[in-house]
KEVEXMAR-264264 format. One record per residue: residue number from 1; chain; x, y, z of N, C-alpha, C, O in turn. Coordinates in steps of 0.2 Angstrom, whole numbers, always signed. Layout:
! KEVEXMAR-264264
  seq  mol   n_c1   n_c2   n_c3  ca_c1  ca_c2  ca_c3   c_c1   c_c2   c_c3   o_c1   o_c2   o_c3
  NUM    A      X      Y      Z      X      Y      Z      X      Y      Z      X      Y      Z
...
//
This chain:
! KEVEXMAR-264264
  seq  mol   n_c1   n_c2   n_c3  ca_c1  ca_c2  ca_c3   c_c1   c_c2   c_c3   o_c1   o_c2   o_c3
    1    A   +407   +387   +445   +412   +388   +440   +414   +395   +439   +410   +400   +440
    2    A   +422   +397   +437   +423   +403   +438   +422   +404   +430   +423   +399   +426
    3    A   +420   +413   +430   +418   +417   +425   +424   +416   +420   +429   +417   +423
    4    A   +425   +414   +411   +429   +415   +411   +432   +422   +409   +428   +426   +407
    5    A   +436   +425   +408   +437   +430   +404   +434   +433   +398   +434   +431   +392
    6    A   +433   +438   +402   +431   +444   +393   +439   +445   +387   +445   +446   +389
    7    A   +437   +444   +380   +442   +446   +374   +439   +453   +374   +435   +452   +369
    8    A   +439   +458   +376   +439   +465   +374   +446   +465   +369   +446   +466   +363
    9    A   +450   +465   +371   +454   +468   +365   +454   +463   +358   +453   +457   +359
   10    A   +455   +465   +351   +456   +463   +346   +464   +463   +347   +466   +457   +347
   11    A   +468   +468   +348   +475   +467   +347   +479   +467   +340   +484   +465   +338
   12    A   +475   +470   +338   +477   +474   +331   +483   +477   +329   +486   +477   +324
   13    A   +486   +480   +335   +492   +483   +336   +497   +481   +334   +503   +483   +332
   14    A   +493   +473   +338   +500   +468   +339   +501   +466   +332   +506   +463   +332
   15    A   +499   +467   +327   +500   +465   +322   +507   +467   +316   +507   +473   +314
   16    A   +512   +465   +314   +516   +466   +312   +523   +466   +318   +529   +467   +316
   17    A   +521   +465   +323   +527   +468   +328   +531   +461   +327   +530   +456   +324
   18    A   +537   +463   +329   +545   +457   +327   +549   +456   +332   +550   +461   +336
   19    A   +552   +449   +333   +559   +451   +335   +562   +445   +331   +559   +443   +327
   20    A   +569   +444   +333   +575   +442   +329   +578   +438   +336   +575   +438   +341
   21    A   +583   +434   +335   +586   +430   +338   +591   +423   +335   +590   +417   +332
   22    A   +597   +425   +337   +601   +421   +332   +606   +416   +338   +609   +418   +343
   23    A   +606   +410   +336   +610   +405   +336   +613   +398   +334   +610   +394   +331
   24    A   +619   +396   +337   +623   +390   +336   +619   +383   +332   +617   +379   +336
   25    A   +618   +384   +330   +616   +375   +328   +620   +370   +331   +622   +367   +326
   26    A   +622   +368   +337   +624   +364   +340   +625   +356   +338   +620   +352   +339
   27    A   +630   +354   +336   +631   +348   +335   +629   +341   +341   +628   +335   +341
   28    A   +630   +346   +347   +628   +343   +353   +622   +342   +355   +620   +337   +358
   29    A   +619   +348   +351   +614   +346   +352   +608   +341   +347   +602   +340   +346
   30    A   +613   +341   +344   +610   +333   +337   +611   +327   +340   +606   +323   +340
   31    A   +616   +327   +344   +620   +321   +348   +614   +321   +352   +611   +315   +351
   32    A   +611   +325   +357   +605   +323   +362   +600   +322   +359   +597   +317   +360
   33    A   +598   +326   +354   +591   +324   +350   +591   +316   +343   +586   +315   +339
   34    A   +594   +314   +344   +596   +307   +340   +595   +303   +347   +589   +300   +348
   35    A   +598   +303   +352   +598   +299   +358   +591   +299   +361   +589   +294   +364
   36    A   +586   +303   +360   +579   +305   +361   +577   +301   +358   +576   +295   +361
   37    A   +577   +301   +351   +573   +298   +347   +576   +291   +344   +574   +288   +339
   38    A   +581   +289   +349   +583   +280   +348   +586   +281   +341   +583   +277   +337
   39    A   +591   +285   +339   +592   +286   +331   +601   +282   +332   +606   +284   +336
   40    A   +602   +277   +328   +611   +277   +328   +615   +279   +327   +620   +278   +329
   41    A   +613   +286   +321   +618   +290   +321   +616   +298   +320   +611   +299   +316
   42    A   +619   +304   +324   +617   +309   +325   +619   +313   +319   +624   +312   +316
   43    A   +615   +318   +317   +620   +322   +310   +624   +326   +314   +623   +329   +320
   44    A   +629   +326   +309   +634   +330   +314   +637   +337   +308   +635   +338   +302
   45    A   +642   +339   +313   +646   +347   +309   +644   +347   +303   +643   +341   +301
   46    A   +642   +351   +298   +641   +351   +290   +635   +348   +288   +632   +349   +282
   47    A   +632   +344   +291   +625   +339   +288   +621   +346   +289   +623   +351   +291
   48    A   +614   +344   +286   +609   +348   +285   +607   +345   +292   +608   +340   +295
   49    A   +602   +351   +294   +599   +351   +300   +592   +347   +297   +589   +348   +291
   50    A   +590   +343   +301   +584   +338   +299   +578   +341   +301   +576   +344   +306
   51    A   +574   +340   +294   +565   +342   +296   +564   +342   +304   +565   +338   +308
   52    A   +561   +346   +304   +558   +347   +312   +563   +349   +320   +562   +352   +325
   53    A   +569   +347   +317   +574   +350   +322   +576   +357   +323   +581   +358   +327
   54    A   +574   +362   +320   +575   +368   +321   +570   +372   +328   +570   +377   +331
   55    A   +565   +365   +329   +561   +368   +335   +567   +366   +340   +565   +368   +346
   56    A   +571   +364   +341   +576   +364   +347   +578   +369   +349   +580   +371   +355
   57    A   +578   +373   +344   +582   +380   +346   +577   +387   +344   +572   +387   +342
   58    A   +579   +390   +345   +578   +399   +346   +571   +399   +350   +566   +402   +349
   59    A   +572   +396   +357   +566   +396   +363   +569   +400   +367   +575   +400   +370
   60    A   +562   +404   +368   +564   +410   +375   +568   +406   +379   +569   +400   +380
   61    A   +571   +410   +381   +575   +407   +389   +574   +414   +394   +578   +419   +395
   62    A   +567   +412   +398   +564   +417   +401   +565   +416   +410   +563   +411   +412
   63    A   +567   +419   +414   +570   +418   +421   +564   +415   +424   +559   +413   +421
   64    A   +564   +414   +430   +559   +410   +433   +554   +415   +435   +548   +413   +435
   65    A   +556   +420   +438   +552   +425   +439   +549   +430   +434   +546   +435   +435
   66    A   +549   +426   +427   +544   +427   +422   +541   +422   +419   +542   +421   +413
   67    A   +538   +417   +423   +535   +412   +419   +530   +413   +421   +530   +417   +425
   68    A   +523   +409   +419   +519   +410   +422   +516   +403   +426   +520   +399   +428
   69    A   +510   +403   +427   +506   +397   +430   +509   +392   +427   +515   +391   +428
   70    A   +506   +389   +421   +509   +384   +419   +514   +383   +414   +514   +380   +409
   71    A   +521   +388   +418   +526   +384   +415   +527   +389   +406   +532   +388   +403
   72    A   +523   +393   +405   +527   +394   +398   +528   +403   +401   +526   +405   +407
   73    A   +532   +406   +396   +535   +412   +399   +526   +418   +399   +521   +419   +396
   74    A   +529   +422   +404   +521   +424   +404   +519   +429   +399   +523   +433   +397
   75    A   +512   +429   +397   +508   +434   +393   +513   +442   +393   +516   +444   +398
   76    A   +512   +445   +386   +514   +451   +386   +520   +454   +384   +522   +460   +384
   77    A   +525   +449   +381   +532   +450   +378   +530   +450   +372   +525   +454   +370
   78    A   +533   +446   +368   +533   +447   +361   +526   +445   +358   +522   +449   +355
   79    A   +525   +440   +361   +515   +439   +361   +510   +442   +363   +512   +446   +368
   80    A   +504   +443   +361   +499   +447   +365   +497   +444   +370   +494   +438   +370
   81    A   +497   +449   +375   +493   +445   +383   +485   +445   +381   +480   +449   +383
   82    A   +484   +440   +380   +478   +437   +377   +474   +433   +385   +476   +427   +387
   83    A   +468   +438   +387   +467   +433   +393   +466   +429   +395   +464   +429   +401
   84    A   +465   +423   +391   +461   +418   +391   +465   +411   +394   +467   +407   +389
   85    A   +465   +409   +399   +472   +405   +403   +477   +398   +399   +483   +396   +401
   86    A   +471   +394   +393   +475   +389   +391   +479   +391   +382   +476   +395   +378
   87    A   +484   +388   +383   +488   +390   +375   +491   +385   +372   +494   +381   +376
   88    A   +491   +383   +366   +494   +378   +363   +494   +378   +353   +491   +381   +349
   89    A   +499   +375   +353   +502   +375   +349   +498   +371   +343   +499   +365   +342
   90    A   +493   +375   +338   +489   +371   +336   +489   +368   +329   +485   +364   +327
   91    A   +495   +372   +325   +498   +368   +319   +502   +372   +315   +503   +378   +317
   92    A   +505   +371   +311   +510   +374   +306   +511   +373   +299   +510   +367   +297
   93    A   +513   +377   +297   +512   +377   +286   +520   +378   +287   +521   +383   +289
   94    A   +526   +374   +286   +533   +374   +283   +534   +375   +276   +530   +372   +272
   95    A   +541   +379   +275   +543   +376   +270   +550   +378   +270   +553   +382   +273
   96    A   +552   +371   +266   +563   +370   +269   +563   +371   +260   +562   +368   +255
   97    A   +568   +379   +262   +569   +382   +255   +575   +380   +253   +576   +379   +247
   98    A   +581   +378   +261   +589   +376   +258   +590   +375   +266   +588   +376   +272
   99    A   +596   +371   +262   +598   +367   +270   +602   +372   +274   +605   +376   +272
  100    A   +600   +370   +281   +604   +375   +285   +609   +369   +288   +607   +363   +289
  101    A   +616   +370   +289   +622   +368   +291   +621   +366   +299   +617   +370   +301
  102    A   +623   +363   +302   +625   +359   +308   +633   +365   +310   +638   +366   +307
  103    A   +632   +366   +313   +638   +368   +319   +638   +377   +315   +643   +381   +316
  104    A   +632   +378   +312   +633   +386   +309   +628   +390   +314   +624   +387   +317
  105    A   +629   +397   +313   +627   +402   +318   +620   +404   +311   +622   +405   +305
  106    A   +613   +403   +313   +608   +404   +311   +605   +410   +314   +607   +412   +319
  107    A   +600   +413   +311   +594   +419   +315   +587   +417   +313   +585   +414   +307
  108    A   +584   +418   +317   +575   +417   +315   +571   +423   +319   +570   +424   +324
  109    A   +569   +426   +312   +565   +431   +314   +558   +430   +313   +556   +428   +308
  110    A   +554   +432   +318   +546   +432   +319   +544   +439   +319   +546   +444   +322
  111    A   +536   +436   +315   +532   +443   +312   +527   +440   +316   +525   +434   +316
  112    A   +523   +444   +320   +515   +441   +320   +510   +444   +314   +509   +450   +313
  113    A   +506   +438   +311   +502   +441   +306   +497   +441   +306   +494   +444   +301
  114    A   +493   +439   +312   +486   +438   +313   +484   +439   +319   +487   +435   +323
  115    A   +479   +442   +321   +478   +439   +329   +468   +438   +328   +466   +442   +324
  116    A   +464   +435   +331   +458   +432   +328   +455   +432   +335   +457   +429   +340
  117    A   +450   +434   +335   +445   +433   +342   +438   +426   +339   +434   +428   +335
  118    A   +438   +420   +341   +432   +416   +339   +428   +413   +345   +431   +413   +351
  119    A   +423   +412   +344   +419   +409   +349   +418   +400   +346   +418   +399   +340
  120    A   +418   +394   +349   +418   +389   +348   +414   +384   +353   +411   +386   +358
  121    A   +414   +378   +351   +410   +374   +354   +410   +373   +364   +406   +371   +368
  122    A   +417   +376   +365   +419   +375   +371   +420   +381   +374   +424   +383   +379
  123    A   +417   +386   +370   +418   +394   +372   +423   +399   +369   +424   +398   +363
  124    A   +425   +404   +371   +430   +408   +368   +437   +405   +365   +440   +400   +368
  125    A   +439   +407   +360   +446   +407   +358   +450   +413   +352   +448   +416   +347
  126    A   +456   +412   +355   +461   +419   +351   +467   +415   +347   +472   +413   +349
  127    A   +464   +417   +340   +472   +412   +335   +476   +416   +335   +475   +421   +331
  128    A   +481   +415   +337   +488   +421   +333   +492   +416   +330   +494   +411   +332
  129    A   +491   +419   +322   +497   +415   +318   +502   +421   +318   +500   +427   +318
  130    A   +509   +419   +318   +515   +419   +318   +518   +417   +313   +518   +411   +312
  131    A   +524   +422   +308   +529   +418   +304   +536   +418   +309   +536   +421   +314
  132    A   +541   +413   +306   +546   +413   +310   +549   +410   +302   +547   +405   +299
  133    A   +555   +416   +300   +560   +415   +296   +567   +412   +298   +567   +416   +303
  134    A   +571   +409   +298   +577   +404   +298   +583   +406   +291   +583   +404   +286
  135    A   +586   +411   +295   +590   +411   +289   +597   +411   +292   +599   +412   +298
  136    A   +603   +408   +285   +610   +406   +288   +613   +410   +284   +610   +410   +279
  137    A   +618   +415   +284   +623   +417   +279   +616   +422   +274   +617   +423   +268
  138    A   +611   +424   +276   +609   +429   +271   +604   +426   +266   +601   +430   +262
  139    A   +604   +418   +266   +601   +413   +264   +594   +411   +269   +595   +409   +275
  140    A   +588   +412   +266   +583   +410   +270   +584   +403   +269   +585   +401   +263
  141    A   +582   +400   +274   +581   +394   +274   +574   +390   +276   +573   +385   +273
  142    A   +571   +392   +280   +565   +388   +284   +560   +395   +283   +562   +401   +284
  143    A   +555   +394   +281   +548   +400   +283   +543   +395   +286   +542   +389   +284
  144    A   +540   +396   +293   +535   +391   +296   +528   +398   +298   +530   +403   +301
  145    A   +522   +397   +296   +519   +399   +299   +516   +396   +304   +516   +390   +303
  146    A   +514   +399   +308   +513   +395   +318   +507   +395   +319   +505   +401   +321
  147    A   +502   +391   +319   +495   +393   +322   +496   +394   +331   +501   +391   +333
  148    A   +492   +398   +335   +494   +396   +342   +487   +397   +344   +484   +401   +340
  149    A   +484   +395   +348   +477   +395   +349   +478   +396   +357   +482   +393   +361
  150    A   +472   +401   +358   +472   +402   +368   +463   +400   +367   +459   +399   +362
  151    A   +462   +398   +375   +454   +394   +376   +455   +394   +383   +460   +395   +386
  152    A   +448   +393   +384   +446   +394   +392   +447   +388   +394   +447   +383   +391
  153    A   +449   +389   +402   +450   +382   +406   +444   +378   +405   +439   +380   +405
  154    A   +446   +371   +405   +441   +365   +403   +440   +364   +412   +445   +363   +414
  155    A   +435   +363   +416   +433   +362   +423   +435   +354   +423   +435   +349   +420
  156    A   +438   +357   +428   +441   +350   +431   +435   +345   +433   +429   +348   +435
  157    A   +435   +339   +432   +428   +333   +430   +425   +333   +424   +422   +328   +423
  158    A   +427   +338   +419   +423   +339   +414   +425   +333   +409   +431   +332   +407
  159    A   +419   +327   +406   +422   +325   +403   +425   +325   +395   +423   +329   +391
  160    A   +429   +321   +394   +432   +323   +386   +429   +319   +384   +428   +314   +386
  161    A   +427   +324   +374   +424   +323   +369   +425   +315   +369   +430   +313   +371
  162    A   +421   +311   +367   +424   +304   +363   +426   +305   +354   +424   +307   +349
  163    A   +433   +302   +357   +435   +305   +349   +431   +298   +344   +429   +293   +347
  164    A   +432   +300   +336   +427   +293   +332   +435   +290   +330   +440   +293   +329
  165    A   +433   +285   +330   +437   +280   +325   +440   +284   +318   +436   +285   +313
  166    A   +445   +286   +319   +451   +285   +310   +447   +280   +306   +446   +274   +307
  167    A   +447   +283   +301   +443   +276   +297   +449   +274   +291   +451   +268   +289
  168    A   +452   +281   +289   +457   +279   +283   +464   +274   +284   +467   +274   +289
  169    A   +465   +272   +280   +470   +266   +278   +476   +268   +275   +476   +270   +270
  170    A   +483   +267   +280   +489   +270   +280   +493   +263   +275   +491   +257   +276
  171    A   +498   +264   +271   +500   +261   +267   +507   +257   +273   +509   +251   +274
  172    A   +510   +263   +274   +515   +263   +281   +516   +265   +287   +516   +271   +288
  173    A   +515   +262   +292   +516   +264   +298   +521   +261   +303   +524   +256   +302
  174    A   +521   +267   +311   +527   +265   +314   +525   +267   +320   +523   +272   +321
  175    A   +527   +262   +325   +524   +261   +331   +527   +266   +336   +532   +264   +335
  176    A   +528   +271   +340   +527   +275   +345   +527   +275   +350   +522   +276   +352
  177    A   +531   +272   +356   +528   +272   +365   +531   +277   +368   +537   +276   +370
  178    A   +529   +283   +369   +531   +288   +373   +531   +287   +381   +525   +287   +383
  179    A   +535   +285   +384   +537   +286   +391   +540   +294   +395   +543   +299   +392
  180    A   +538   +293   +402   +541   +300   +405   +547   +303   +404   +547   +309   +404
  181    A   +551   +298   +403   +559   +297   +402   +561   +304   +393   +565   +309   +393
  182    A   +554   +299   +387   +556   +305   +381   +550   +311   +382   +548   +313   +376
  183    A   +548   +313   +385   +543   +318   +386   +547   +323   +389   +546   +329   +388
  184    A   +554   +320   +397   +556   +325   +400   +562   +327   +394   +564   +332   +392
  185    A   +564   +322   +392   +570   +325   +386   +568   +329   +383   +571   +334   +383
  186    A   +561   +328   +377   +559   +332   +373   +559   +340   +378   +561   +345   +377
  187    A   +555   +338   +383   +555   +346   +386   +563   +350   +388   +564   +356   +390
  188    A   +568   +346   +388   +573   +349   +391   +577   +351   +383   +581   +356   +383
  189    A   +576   +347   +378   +579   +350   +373   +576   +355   +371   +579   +359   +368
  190    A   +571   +356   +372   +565   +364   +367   +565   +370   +374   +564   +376   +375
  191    A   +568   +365   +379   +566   +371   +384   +561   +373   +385   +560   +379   +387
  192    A   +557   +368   +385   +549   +370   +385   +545   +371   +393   +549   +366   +395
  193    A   +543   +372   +396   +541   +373   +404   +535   +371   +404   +534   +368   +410
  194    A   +530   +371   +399   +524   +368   +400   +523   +361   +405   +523   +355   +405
  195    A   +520   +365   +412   +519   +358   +417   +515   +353   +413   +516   +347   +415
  196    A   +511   +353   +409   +505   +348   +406   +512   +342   +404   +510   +336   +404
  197    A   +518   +342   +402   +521   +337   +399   +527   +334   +406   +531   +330   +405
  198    A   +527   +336   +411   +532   +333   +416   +527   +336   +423   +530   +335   +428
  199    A   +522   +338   +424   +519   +339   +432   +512   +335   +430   +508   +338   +426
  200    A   +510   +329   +434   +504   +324   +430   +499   +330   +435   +495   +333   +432
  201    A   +501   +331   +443   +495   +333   +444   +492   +340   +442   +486   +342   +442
  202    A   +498   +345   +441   +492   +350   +436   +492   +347   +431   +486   +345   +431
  203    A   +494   +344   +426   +491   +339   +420   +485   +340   +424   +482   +345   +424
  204    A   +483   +335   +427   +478   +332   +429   +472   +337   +433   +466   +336   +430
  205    A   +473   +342   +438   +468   +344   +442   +472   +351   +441   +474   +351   +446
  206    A   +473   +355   +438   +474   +361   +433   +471   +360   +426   +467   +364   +425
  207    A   +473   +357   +421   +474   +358   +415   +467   +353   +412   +464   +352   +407
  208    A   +464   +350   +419   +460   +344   +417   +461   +337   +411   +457   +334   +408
  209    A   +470   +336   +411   +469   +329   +405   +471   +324   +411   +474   +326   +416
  210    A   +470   +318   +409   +471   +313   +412   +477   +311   +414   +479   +309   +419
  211    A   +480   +313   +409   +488   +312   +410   +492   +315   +407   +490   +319   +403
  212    A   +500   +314   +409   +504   +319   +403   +503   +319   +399   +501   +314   +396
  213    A   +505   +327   +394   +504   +325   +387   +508   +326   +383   +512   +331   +383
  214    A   +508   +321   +377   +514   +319   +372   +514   +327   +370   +508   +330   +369
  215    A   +520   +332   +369   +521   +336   +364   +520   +338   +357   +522   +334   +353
  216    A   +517   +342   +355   +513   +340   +349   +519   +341   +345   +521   +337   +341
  217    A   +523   +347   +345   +529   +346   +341   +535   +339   +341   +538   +339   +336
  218    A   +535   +335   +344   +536   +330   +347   +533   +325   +341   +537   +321   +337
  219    A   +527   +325   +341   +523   +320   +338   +525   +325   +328   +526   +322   +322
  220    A   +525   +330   +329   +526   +333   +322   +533   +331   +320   +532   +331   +314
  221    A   +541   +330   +322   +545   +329   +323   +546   +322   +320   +549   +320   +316
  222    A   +542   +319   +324   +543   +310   +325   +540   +308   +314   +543   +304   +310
  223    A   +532   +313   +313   +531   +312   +305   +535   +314   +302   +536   +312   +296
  224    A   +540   +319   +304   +542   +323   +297   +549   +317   +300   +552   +321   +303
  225    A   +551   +315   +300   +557   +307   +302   +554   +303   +297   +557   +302   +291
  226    A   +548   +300   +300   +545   +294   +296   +545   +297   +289   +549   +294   +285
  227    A   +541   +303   +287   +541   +303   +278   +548   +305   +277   +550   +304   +271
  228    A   +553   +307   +281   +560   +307   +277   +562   +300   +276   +565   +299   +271
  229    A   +561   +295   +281   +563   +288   +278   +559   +284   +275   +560   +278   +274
  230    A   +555   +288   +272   +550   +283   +268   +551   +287   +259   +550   +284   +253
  231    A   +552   +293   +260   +556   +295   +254   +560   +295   +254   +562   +296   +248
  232    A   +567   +293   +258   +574   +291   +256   +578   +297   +253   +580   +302   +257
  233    A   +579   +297   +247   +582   +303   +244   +579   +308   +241   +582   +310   +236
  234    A   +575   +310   +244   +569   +316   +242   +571   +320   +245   +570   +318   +250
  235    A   +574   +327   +245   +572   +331   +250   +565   +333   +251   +561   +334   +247
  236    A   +566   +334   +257   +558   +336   +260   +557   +346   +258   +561   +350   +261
  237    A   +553   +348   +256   +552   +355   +253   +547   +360   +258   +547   +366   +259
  238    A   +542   +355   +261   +537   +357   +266   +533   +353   +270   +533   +347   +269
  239    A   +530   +355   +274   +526   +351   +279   +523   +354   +284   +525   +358   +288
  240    A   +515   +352   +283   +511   +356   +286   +508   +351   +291   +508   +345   +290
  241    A   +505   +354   +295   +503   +347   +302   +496   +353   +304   +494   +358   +302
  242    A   +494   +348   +309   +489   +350   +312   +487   +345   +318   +486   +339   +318
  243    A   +486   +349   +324   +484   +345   +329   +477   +344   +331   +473   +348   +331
  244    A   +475   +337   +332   +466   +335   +333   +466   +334   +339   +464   +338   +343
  245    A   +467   +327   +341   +466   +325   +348   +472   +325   +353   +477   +323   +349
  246    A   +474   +327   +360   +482   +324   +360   +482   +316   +364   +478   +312   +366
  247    A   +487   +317   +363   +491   +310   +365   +493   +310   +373   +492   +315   +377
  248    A   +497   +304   +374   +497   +305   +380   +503   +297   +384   +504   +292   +382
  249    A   +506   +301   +391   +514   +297   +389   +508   +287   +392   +502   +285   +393
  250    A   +515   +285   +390   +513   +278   +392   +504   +274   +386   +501   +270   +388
  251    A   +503   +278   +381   +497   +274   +378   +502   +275   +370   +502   +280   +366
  252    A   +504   +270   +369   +508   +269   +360   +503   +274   +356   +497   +275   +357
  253    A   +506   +276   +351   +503   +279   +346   +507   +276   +340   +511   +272   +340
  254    A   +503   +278   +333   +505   +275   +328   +507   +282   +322   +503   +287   +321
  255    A   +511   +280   +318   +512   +285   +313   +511   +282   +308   +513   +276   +307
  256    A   +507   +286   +302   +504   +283   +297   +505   +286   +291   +506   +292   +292
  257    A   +505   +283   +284   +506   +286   +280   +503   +283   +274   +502   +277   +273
  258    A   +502   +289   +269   +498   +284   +260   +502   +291   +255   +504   +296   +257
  259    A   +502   +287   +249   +504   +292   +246   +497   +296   +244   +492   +293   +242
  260    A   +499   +303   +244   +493   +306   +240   +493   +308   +233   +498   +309   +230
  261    A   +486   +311   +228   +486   +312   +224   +491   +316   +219   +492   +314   +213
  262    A   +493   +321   +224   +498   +326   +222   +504   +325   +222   +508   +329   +222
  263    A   +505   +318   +223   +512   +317   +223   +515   +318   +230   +521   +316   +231
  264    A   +513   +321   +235   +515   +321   +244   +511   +316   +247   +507   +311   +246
  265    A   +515   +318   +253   +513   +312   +258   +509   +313   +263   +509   +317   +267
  266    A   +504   +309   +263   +498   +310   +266   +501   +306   +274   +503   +300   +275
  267    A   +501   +311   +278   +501   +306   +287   +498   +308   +292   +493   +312   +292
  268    A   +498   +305   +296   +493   +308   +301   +496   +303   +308   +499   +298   +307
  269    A   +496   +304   +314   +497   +301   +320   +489   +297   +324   +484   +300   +326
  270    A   +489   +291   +324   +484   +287   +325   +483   +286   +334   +487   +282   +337
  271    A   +478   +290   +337   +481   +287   +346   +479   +279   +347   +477   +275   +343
  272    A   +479   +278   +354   +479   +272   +355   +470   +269   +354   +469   +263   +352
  273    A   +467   +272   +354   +460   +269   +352   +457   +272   +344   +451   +273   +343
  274    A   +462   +273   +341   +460   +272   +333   +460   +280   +331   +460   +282   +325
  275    A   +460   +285   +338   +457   +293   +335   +462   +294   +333   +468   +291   +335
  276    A   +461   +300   +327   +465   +306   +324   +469   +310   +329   +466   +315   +331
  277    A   +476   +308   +331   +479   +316   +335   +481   +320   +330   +479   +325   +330
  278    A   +485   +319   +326   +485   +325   +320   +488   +321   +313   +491   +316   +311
  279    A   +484   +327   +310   +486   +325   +302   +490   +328   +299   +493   +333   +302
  280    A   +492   +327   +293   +499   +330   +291   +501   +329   +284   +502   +323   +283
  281    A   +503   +333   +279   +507   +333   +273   +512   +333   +272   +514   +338   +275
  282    A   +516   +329   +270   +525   +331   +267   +524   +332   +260   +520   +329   +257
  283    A   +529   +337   +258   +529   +338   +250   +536   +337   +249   +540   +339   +253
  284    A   +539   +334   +243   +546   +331   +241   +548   +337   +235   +545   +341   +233
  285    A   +555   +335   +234   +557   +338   +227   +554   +333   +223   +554   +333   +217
//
């Protein structure tokens, strides 16, 4: 088994560093992300941009002779080149301050706020949260902090954890089959490169999962839909996620929800053998 890398650096430095990046809110591209998601009508010019749609846009668009192994743009740009080879997107605290417009020209500027050296049950790991501001016309709209978690390659054979049975009892639920078909869409609409979600054999004998894997943003996307149509006329105010186990194409998943104490929506994504893939708050007006 190869040595993994040393975290010598803390990356302190990196702390507070920014960039900015402004564009179109695309009606066209509502029109492709409703068709993704089996929706009959897309929002279009003037609507509000829908919970969780704002990850369609302001994604690197990095050449090919900057990417790395697996597909995402490589270490060392705006992120800290953290050397530890796997990266994933491990959860996020929103909140939707005012509607952002359909067919208007938006900016979303990112701060890094954190960068974290941990040791864990599977070895090394490095958290960088990230905020990412969304604002239209000088009006903030969206604040998201970003967990991003880097970790050592998992050895190919190695088997995976058995996750335990979900025990808790969802009030509403909604059934999920992700196929090839909406995993390569989702990656063509975020622009995502990640081989783990469209190349089965690094999936598989790189990255060590069994098979493709469902997009977590994808699965965050799909909750924050469900609690807008189970609240109906609520605007949705925030929504925090977090990723457990992942999912994967061709095995249904289920989306769930209860109301909680505090008046938000308690959800969470169920896989096909009962585990927790991720849990999740919606909060209303």
């Amino acid at each position: 088994m190869t040595d993994s890398p040393a975290i010598e650096e803390n990356f302190e430095d990196w702390i507070g560093k920014t960039e900015s990046c402004s564009e179109q809110i695309h009606s066209a591209t509502m029109a492709a992300m409703a068709a993704t998601l089996d929706l009959d009508s897309p929002p279009t010019t003037g609507d509000p941009l829908p919970a969780g749609w704002q990850w369609l846009f302001f994604n690197p668009k990095v050449k090919q002779s900057g990417l790395g192994d697996d597909g995402h743009p490589a270490k060392g740009g705006f992120l800290p080149p953290v050397p530890l080879p796997r990266r994933m997107w491990a959860g996020s605290r929103i909140r939707y301050l005012a509607d952002l417009p359909i067919d208007k020209k938006a900016t979303k500027t990112s701060k890094i706020l954190n960068v974290v050296n941990k040791s864990g049950k599977r070895g090394k790991l490095c958290f960088v949260t990230v905020e990412h501001t969304t604002s239209y016309d000088d009006q903030t709209c969206i604040i998201e902090e970003q967990d991003i978690v880097y970790k050592e390659a998992t050895p190919v054979g190695t088997p995976a954890p058995t996750p335990k049975p979900y025990e808790e009892t969802a009030t509403w639920s909604r059934l999920v089959e992700p196929d090839t078909t909406m995993l390569f869409r989702f990656s063509a609409l975020t622009f995502n490169g990640h081989r783990i979600h469209y190349d089965l054999p690094y999936a598989r004998d790189v990255e060590a999962y069994p098979d493709l894997v469902v997009h977590g943003p994808l699965t965050a996307t799909l909750l924050q839909g469900f609690a807008t149509d189970l609240r109906k006329s609520k605007k949705m105010t925030g929504f925090d996620f977090r990723g457990i186990t992942p999912l994967f194409v061709d095995r249904p998943f289920t989306l769930e929800a209860r109301d909680a104490e505090d008046g938000s929506l308690e959800l969470w994504a169920r896989g096909p053998n009962s585990e927790l893939a991720m849990s999740a708050n919606a909060y209303f007006e």
